[in-house]
One Martini backbone bead per residue (centre of mass of N, CA, C, O) as a GRO file, in nm:
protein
  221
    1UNK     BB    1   0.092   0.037   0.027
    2UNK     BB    2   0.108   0.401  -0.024
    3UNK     BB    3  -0.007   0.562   0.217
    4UNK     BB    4   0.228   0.537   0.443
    5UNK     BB    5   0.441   0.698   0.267
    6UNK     BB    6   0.254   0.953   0.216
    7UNK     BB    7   0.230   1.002   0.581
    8UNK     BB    8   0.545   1.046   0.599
    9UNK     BB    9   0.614   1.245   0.411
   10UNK     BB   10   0.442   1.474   0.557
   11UNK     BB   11   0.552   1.436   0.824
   12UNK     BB   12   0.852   1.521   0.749
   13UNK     BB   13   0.732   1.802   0.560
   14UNK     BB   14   0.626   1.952   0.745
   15UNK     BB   15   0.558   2.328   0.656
   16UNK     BB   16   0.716   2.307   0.373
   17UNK     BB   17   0.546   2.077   0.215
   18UNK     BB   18   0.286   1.958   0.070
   19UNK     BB   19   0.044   1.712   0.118
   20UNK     BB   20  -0.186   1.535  -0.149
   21UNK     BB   21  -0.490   1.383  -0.232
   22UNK     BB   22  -0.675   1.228  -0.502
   23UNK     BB   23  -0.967   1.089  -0.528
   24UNK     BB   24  -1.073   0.849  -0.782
   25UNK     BB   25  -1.326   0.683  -0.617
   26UNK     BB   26  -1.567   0.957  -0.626
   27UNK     BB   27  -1.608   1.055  -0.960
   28UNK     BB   28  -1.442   1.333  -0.986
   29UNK     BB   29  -1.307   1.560  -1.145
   30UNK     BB   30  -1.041   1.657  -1.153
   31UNK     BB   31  -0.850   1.896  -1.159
   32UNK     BB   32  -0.675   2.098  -1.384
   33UNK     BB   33  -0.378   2.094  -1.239
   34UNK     BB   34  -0.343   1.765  -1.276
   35UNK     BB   35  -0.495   1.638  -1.489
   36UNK     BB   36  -0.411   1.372  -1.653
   37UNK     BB   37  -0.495   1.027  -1.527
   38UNK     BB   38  -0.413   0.703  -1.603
   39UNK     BB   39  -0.312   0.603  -1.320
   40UNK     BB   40  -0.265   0.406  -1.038
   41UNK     BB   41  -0.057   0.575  -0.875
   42UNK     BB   42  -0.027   0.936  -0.892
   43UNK     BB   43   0.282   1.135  -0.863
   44UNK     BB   44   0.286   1.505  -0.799
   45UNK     BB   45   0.418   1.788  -0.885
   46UNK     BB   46   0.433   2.150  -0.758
   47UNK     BB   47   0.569   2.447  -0.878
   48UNK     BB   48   0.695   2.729  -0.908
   49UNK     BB   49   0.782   2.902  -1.237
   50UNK     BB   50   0.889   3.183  -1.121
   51UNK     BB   51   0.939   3.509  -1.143
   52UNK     BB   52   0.663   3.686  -1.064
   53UNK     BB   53   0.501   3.358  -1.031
   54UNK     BB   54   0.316   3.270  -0.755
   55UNK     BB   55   0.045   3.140  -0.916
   56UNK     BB   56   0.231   2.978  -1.069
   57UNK     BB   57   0.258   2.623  -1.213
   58UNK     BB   58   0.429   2.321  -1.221
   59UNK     BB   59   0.431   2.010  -1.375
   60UNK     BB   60   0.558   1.703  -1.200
   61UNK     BB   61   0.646   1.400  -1.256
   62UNK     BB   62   0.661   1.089  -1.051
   63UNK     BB   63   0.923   0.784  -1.154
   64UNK     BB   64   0.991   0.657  -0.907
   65UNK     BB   65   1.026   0.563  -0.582
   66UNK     BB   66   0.760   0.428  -0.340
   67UNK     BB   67   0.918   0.603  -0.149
   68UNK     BB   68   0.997   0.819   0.107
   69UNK     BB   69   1.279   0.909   0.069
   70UNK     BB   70   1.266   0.944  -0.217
   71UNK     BB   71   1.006   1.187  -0.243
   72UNK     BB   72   1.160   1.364  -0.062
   73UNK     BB   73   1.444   1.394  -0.233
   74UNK     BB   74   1.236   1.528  -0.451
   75UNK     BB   75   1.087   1.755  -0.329
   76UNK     BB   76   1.353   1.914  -0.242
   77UNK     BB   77   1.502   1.963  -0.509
   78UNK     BB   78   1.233   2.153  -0.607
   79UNK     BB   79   1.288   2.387  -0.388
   80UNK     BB   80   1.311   2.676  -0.407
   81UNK     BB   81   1.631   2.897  -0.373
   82UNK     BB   82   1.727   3.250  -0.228
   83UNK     BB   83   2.027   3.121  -0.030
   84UNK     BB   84   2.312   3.263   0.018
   85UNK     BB   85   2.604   3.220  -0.045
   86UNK     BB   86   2.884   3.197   0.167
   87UNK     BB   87   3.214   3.138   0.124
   88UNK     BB   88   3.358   3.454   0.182
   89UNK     BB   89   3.416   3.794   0.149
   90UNK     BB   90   3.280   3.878  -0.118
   91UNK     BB   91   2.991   3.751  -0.022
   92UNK     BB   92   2.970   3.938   0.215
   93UNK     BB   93   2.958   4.191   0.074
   94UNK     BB   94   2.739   4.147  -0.146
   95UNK     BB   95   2.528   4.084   0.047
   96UNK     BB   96   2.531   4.335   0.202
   97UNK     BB   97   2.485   4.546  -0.042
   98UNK     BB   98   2.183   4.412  -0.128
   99UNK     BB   99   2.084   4.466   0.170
  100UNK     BB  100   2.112   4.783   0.134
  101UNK     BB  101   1.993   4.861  -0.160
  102UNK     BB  102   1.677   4.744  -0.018
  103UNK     BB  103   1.640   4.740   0.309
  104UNK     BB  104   1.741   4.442   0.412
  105UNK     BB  105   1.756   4.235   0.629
  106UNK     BB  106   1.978   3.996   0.785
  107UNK     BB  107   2.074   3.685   0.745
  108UNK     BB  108   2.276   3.408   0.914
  109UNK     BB  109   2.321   3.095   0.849
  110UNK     BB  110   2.489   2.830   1.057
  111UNK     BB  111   2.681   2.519   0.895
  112UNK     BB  112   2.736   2.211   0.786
  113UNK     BB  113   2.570   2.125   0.557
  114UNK     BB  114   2.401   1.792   0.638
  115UNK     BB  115   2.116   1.899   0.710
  116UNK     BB  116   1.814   1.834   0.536
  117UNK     BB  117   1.601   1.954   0.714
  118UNK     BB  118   1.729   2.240   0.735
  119UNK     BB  119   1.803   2.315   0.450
  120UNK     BB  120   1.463   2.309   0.389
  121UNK     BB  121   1.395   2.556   0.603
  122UNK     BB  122   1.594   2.767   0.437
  123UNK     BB  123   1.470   2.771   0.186
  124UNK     BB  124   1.179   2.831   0.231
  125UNK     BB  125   1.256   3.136   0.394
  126UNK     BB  126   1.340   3.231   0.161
  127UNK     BB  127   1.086   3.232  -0.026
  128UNK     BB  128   0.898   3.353   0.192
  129UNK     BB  129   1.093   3.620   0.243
  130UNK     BB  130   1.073   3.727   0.012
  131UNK     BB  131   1.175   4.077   0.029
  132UNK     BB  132   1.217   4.089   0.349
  133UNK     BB  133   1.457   3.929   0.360
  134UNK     BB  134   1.826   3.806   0.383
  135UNK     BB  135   1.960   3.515   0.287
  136UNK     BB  136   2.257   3.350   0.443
  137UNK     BB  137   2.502   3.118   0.405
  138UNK     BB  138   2.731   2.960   0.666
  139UNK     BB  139   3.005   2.742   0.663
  140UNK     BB  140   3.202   2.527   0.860
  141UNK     BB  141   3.528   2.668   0.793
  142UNK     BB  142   3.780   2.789   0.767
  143UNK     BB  143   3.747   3.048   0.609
  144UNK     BB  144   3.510   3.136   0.788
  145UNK     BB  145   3.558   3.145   1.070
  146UNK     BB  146   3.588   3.460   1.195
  147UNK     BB  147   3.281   3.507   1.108
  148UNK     BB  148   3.196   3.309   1.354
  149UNK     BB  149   3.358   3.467   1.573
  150UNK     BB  150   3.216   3.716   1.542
  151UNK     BB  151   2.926   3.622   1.613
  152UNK     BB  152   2.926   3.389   1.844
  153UNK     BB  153   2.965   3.059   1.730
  154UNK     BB  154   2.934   2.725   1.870
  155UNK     BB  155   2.676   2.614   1.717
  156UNK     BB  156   2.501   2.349   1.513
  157UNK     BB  157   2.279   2.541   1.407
  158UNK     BB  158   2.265   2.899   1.348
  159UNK     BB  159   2.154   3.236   1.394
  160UNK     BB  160   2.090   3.579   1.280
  161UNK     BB  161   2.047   3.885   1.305
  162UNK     BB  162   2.020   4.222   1.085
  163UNK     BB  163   1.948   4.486   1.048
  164UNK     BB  164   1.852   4.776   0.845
  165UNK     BB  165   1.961   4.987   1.055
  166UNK     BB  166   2.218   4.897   1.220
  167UNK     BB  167   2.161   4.699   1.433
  168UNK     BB  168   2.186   4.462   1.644
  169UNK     BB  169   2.202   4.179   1.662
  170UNK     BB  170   2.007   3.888   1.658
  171UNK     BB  171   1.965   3.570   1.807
  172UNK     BB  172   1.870   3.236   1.801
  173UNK     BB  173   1.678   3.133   2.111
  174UNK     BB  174   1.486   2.871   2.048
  175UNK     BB  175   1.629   2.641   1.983
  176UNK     BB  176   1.539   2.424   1.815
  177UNK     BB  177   1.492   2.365   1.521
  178UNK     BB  178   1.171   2.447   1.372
  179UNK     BB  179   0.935   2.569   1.208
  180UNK     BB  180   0.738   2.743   1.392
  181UNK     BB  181   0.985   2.891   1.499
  182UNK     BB  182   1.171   3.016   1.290
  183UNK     BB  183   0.966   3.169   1.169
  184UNK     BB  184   0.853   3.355   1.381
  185UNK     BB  185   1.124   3.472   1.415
  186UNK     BB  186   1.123   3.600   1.109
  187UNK     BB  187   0.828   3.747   1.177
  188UNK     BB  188   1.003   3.971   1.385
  189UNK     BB  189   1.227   4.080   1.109
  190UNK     BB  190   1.081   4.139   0.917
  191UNK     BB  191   0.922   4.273   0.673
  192UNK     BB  192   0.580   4.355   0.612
  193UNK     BB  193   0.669   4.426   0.326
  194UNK     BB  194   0.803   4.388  -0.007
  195UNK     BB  195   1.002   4.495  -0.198
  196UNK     BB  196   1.041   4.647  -0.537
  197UNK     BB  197   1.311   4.785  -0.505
  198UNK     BB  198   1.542   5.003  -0.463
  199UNK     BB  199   1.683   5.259  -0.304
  200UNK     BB  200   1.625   5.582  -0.295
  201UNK     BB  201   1.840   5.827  -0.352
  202UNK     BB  202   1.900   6.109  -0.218
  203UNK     BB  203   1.862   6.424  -0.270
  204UNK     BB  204   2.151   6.693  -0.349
  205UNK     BB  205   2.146   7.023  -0.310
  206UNK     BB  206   2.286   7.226  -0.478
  207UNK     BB  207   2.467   7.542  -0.463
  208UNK     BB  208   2.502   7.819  -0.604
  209UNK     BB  209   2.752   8.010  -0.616
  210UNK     BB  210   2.886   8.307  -0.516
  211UNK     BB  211   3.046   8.604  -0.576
  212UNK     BB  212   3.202   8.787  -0.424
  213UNK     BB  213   3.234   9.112  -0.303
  214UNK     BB  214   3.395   9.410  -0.441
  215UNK     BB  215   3.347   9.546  -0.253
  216UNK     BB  216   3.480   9.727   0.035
  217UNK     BB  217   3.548   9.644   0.344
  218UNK     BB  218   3.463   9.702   0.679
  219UNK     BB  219   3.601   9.768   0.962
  220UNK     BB  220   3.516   9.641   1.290
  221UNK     BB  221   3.587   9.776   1.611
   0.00000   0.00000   0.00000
């Protein structure tokens, strides 16, 4: 039976992925957007189709093996994702002045890259706060360990706010990462909107320089 495969997947990818079914011995013609269905179980992916276009979704076939690893691992692999490696000093400068430039919060989540749960917390939060704030990922490596060290990091997976005020940093302190809590706390840092393009730059009025007067001034006793 697939069912308990796909409902370890929902278990296992709750708040990051959505997973449903649509029963065909019901009789109602599925939805427009499932498409035709040739046979049973039939499992599809859909995903947004691009940039500037979140309601619209392009559908992925599943055609692998039907356990859950696998379907996780599919389902992962097409998650859209818009956060910044952080891999260098470079880096780590572009980071900064894209979030300068637009006026964005910066995110810092500080990982060893291994926890395929975590990156995909990160990655989700990337999508769901885009424009909102700017999430960059750095790897616990020796080139890095520097600007973890400034930050005051021994533990991983680890994250910090940067306010876009360039007020003081502030570390996430709730404790296991879980999609409620990280979410939640990203959600007292972001933007309240989305920014639509950079901010604009101040107007700065020059003043037409005047010529001194020629006439011959009077000393004051």
């Amino acid at each position: 039976m697939l069912q308990p495969e796909w409902e370890k997947l929902a278990t296992k990818l709750k708040g990051i992925v959505k997973v449903a079914y649509w029963d065909t011995e019901q009789g109602a013609r599925p939805p427009r957007l499932i498409g035709q269905v040739r046979g049973t179980p039939t499992i599809k992916l859909f995903k947004p189709r691009g940039r500037g276009k979140p309601t619209k979704k392009t559908t992925v076939d599943y055609q692998y093996e039907r356990k859950e690893p696998d379907m996780r691992k599919f389902a992962l692999g097409h998650m859209p994702s818009f956060v910044e490696p952080l891999r260098d000093g470079k880096a780590i400068e572009k980071f900064q002045a894209k979030a300068s430039e637009y006026g964005l919060p910066r995110v810092m989540v500080f990982s060893k890259g291994s926890k395929e749960k975590f990156t995909a917390l990160v990655k989700y939060a990337s999508s769901e706060y885009r424009a909102r704030l700017l999430i960059g990922e750095v790897r616990a490596t020796k080139k890095m360990k520097d600007v973890i060290k400034e930050h005051g990091i021994t533990d991983f997976p680890s994250a910090v706010v940067l306010p876009a005020d360039g007020g003081a940093a502030v570390a996430y302190d709730k404790g296991k990462f879980s999609f409620h809590k990280f979410n939640s706390w990203l959600s007292k840092h972001a933007l309240d909107k989305p920014v639509k393009g950079k901010r604009k730059k101040p107007d700065i009025k020059v003043e037409e320089a005047t010529e001194p007067s020629k006439e011959p001034q009077k000393e004051e006793l």
